[in-house]
Backbone atoms as SQL, in Angstrom:
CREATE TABLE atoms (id INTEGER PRIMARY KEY, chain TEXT, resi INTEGER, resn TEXT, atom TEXT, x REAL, y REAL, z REAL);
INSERT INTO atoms VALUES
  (1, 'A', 1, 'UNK', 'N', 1.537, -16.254, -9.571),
  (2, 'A', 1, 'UNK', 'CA', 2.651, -16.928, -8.961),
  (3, 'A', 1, 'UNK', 'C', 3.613, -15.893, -8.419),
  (4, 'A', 2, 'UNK', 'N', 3.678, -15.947, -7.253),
  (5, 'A', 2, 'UNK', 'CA', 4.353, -15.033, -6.120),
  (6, 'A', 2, 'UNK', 'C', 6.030, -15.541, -6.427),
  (7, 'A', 3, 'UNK', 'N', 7.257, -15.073, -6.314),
  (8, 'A', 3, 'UNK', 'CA', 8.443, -15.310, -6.448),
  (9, 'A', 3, 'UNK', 'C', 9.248, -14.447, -5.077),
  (10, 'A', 4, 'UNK', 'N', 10.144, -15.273, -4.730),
  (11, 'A', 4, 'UNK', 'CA', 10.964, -14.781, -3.739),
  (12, 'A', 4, 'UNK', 'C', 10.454, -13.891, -2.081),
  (13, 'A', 5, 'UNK', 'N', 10.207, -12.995, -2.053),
  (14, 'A', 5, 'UNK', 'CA', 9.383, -12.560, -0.906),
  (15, 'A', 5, 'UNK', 'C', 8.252, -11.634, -1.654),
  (16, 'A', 6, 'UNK', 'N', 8.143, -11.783, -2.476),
  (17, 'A', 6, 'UNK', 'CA', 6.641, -10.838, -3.278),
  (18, 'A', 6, 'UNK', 'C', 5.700, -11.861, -2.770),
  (19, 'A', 7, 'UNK', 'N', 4.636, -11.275, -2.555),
  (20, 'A', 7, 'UNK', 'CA', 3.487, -11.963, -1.961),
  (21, 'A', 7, 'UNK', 'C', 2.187, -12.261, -3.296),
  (22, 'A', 8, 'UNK', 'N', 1.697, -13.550, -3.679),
  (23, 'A', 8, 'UNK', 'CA', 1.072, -13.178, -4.530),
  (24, 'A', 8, 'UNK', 'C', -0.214, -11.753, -5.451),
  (25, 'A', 9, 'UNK', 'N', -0.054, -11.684, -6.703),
  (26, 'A', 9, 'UNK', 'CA', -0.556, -10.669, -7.121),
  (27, 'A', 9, 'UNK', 'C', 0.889, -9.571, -7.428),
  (28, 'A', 10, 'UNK', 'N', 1.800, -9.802, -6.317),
  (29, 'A', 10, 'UNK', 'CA', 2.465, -8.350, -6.356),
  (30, 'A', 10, 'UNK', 'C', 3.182, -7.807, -7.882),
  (31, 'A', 11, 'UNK', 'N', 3.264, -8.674, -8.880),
  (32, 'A', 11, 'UNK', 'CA', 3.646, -7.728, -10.328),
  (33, 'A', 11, 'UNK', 'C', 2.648, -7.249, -10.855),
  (34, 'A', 12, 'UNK', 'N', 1.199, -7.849, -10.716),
  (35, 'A', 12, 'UNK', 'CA', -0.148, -7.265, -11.068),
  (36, 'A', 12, 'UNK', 'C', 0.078, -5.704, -10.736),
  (37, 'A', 13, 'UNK', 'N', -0.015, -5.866, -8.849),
  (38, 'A', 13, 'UNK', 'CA', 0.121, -4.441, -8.293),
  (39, 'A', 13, 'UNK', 'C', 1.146, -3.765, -8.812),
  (40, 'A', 14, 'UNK', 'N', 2.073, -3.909, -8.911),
  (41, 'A', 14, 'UNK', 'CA', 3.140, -2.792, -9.850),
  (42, 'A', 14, 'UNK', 'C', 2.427, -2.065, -10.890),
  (43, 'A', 15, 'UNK', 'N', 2.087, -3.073, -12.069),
  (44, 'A', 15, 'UNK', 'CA', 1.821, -3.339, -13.305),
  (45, 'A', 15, 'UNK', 'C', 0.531, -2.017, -13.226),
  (46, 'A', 16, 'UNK', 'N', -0.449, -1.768, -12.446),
  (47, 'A', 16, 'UNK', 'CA', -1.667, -1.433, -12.458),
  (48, 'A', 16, 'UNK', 'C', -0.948, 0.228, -11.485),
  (49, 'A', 17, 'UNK', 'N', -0.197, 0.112, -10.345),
  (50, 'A', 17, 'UNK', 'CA', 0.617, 1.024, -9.943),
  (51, 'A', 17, 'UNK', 'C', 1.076, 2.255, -10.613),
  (52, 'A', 18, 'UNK', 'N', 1.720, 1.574, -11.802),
  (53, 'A', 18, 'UNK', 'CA', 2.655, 2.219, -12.904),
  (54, 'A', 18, 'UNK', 'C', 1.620, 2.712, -13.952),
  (55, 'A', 19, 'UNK', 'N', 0.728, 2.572, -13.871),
  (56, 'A', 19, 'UNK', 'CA', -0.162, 2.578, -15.028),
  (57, 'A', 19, 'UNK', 'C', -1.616, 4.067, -14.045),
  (58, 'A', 20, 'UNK', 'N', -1.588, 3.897, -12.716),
  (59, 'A', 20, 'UNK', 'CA', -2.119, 4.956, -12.488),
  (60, 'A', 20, 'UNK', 'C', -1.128, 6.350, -12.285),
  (61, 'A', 21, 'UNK', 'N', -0.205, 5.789, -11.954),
  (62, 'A', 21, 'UNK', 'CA', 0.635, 7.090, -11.677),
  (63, 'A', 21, 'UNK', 'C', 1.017, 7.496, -13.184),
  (64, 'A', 22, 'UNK', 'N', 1.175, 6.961, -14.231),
  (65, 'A', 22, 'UNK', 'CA', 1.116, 7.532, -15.955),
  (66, 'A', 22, 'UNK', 'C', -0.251, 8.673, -15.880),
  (67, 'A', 23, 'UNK', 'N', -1.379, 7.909, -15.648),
  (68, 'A', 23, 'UNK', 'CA', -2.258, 8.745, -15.919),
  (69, 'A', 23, 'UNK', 'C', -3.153, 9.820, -15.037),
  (70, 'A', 24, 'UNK', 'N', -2.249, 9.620, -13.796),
  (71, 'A', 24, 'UNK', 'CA', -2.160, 10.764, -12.480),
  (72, 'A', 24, 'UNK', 'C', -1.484, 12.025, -13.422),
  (73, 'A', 25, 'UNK', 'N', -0.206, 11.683, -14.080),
  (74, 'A', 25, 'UNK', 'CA', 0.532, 12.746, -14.750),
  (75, 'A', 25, 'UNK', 'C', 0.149, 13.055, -15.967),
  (76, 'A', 26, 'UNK', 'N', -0.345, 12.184, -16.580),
  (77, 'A', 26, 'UNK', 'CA', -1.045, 12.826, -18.054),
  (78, 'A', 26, 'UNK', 'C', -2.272, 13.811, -17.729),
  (79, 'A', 27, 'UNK', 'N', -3.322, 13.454, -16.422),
  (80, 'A', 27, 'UNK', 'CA', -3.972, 14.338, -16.189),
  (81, 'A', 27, 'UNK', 'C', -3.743, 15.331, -15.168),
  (82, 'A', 28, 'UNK', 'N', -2.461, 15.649, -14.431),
  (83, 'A', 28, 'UNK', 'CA', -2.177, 16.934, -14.399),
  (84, 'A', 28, 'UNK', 'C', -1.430, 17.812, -15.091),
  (85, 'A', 29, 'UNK', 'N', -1.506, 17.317, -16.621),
  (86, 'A', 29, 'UNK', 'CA', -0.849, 18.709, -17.253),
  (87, 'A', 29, 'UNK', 'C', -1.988, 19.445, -17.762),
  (88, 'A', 30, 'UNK', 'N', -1.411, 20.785, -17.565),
  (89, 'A', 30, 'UNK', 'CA', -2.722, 21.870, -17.693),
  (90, 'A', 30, 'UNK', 'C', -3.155, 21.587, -18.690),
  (91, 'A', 31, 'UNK', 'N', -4.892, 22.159, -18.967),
  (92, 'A', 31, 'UNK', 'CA', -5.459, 22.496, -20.367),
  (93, 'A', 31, 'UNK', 'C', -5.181, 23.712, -20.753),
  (94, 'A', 32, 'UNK', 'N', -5.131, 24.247, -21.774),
  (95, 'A', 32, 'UNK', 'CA', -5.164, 25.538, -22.247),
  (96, 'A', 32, 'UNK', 'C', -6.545, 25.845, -20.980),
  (97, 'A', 33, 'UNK', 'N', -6.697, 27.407, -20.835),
  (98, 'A', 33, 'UNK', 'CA', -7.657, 27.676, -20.048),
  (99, 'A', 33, 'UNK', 'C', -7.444, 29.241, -20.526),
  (100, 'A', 34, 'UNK', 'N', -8.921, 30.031, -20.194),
  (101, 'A', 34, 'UNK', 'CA', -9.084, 31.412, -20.380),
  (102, 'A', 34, 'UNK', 'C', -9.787, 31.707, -21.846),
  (103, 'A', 35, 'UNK', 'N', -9.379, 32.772, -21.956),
  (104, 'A', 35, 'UNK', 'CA', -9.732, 32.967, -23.406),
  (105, 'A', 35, 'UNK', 'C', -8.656, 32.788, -24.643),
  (106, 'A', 36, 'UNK', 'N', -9.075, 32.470, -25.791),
  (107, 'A', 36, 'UNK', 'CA', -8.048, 32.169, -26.771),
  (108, 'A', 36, 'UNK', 'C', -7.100, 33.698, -27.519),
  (109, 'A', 37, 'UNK', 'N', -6.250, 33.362, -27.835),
  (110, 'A', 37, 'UNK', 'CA', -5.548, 34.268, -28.751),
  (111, 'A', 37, 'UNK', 'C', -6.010, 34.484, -29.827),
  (112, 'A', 38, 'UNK', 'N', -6.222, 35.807, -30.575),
  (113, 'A', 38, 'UNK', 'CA', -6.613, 35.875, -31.976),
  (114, 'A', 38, 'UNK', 'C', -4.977, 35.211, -33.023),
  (115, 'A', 39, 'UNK', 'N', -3.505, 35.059, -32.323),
  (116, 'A', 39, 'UNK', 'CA', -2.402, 35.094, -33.222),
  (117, 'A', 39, 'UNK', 'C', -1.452, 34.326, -32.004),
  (118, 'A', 40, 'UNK', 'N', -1.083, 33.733, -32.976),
  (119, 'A', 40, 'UNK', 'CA', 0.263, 32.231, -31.928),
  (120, 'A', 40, 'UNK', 'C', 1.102, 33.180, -31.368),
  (121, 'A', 41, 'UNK', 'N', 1.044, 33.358, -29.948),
  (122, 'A', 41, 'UNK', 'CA', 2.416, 33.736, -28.889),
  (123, 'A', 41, 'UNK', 'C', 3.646, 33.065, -29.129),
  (124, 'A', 42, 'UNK', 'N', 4.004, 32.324, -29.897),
  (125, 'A', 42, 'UNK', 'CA', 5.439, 32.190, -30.316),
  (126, 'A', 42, 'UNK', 'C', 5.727, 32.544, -32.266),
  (127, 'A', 43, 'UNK', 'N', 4.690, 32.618, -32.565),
  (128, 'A', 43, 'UNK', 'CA', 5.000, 32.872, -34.139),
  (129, 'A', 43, 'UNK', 'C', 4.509, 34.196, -35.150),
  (130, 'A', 44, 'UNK', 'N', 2.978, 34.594, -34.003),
  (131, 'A', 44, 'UNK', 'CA', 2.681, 35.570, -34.201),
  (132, 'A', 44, 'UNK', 'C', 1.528, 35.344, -35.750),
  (133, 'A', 45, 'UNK', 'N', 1.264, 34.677, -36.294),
  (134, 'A', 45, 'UNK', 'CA', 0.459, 34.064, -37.180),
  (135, 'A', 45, 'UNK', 'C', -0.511, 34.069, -36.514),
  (136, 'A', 46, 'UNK', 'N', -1.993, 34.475, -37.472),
  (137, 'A', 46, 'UNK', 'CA', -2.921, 34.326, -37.014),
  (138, 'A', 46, 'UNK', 'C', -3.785, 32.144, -36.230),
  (139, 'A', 47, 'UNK', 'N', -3.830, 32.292, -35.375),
  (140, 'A', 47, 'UNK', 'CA', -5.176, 31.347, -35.271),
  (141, 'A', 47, 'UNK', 'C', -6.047, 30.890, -35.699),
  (142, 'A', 48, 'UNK', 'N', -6.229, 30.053, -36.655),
  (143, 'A', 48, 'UNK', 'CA', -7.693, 30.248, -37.141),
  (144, 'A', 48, 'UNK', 'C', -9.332, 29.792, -36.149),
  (145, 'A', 49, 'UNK', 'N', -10.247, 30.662, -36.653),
  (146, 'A', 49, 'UNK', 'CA', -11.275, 31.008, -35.514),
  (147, 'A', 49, 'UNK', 'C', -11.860, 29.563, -35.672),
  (148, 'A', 50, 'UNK', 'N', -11.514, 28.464, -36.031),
  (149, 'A', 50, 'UNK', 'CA', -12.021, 27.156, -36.100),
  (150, 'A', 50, 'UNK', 'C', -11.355, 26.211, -34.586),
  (151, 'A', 51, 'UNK', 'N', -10.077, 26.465, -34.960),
  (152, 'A', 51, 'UNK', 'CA', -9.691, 26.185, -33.584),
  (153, 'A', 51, 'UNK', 'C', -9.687, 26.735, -32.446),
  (154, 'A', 52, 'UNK', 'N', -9.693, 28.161, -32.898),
  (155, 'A', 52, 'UNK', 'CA', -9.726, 28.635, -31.351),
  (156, 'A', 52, 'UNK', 'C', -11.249, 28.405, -30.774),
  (157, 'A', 53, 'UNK', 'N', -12.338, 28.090, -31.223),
  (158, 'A', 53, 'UNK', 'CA', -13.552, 27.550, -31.165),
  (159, 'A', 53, 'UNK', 'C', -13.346, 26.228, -30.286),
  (160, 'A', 54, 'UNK', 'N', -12.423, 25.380, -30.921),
  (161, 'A', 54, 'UNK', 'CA', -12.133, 23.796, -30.395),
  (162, 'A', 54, 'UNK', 'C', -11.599, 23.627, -29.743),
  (163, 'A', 55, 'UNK', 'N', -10.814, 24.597, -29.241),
  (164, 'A', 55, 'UNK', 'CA', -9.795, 24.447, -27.746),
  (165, 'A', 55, 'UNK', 'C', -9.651, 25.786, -27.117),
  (166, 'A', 56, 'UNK', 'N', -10.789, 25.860, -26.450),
  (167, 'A', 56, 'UNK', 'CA', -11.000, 27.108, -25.621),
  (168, 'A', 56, 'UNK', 'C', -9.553, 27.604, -24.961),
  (169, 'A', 57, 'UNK', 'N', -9.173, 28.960, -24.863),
  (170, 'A', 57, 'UNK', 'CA', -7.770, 29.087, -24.333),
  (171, 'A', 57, 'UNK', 'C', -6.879, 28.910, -25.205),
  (172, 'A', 58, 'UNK', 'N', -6.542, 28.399, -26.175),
  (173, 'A', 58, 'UNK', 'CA', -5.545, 28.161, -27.350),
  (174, 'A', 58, 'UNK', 'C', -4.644, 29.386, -27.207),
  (175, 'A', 59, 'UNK', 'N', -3.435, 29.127, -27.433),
  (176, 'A', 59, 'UNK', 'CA', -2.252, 29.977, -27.521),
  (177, 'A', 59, 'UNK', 'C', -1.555, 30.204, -28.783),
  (178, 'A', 60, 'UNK', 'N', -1.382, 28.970, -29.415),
  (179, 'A', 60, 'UNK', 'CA', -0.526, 28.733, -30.914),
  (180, 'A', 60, 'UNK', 'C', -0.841, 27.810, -31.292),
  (181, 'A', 61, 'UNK', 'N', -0.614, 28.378, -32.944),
  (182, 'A', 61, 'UNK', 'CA', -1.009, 27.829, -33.767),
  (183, 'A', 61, 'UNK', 'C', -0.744, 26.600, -34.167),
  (184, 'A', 62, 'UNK', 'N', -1.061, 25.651, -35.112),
  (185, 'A', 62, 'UNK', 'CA', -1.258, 24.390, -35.422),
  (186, 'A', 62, 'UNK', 'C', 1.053, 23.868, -35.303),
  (187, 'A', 63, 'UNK', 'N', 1.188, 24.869, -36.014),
  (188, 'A', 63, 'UNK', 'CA', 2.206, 24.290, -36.356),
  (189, 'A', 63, 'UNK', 'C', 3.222, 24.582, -35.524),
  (190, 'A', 64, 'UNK', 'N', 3.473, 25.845, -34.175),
  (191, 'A', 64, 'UNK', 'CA', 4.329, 25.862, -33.344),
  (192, 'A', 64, 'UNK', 'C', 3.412, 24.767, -32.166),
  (193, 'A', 65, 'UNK', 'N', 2.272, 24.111, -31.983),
  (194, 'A', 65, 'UNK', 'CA', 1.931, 23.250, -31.469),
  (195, 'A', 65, 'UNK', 'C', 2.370, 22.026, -31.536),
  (196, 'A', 66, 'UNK', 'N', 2.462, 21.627, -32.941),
  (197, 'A', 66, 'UNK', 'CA', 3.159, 19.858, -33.402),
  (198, 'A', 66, 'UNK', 'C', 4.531, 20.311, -33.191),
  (199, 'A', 67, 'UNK', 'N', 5.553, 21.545, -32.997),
  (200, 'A', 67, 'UNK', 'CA', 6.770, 21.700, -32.801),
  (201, 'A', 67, 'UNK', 'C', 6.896, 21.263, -31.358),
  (202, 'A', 68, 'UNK', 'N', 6.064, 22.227, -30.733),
  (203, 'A', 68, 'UNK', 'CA', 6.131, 21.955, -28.816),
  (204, 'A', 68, 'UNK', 'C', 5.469, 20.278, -29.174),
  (205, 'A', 69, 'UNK', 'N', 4.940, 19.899, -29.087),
  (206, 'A', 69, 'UNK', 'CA', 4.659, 18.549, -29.133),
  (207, 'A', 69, 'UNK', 'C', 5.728, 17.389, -29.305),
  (208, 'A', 70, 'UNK', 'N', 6.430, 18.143, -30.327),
  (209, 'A', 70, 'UNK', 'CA', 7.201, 16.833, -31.009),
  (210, 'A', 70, 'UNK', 'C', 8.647, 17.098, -30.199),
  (211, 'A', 71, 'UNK', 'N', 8.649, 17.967, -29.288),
  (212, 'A', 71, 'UNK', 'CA', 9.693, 17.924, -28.307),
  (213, 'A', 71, 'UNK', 'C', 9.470, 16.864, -26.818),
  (214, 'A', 72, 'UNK', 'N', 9.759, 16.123, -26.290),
  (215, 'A', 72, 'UNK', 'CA', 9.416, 15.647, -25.119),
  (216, 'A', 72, 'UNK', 'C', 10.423, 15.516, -23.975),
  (217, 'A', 73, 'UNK', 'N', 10.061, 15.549, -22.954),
  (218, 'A', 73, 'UNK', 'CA', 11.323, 15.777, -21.945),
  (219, 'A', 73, 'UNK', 'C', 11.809, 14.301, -22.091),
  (220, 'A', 74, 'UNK', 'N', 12.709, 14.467, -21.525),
  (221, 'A', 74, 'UNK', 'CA', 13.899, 12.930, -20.823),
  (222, 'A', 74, 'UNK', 'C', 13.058, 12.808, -19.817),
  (223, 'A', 75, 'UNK', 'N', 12.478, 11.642, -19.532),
  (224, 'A', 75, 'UNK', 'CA', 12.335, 10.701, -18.397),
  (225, 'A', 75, 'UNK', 'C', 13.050, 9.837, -17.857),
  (226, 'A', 76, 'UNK', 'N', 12.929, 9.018, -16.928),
  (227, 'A', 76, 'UNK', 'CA', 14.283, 8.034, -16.881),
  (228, 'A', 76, 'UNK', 'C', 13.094, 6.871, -17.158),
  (229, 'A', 77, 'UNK', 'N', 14.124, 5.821, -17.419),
  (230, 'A', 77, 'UNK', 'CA', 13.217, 4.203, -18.139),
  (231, 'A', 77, 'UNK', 'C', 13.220, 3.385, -17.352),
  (232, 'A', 78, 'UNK', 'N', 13.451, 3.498, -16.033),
  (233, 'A', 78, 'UNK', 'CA', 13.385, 2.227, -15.184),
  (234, 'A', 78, 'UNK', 'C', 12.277, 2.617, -14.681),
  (235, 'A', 79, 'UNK', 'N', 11.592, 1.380, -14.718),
  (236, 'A', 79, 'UNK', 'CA', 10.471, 1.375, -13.276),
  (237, 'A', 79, 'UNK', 'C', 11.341, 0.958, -12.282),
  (238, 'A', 80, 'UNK', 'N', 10.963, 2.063, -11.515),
  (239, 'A', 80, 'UNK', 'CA', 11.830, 1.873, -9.856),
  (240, 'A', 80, 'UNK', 'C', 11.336, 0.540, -9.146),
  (241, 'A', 81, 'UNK', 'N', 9.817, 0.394, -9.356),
  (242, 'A', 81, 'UNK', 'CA', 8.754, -0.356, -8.199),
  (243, 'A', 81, 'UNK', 'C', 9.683, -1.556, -8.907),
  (244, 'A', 82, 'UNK', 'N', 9.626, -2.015, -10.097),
  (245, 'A', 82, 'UNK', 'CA', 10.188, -3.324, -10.491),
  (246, 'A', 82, 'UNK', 'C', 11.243, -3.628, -10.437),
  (247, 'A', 83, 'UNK', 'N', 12.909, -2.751, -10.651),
  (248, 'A', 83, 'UNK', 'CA', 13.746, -2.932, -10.673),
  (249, 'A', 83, 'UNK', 'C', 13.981, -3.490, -9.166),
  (250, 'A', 84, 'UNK', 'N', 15.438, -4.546, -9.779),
  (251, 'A', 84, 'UNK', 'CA', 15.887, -5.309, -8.515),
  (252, 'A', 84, 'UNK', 'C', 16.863, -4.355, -7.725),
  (253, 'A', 85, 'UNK', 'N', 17.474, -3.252, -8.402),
  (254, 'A', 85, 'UNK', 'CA', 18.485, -2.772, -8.877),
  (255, 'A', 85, 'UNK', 'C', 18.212, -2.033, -7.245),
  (256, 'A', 86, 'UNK', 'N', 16.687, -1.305, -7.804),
  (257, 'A', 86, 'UNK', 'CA', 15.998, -0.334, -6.297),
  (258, 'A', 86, 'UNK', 'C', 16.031, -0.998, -5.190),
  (259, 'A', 87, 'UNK', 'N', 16.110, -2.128, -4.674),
  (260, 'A', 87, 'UNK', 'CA', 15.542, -2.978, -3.932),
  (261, 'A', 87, 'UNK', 'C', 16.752, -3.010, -3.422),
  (262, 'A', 88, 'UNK', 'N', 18.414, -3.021, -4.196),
  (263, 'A', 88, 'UNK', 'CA', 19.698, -3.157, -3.307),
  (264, 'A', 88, 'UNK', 'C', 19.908, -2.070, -2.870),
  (265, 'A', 89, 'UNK', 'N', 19.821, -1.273, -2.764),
  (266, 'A', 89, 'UNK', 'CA', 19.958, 0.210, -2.241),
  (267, 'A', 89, 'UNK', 'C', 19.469, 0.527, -1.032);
């Protein structure tokens, strides 16, 4: 059910929109790449040769990893495509 000048389907298309461009950006953040570190570039602790096995390229270790991890940038929370807000502008 189409509303106002949206043509039917069009929240589908958002909906599916928003959902490739998520995973356009989840898959361009780099992989580790190259060869691995024998010792974490931010902590200096060894690696263990189990992981650096499992993630070719590895940099640091387990635990300055769940640190960088458990940091995440600010995004903003509106979907632009949906907001009415975009549409007065």
């Amino acid at each position: 059910m189409a509303g106002g000048w949206a043509k039917d389907g069009a929240v589908s298309e958002q909906i599916e929109a928003s959902i490739s461009d998520e995973l356009a950006r989840m898959n361009a953040r780099r992989a580790p790449a190259g060869e691995s570190l024998t010792h974490c570039a931010d902590c200096e602790e060894e690696i263990p040769e189990a992981r650096r096995l499992a993630i070719p390229g590895v940099k640091l270790c387990i635990d300055c990893q769940e640190e960088r991890d458990g940091v995440q940038r600010q995004r903003g929370g509106i979907n632009r495509r949906g907001s009415k807000d975009s549409q007065l502008k």
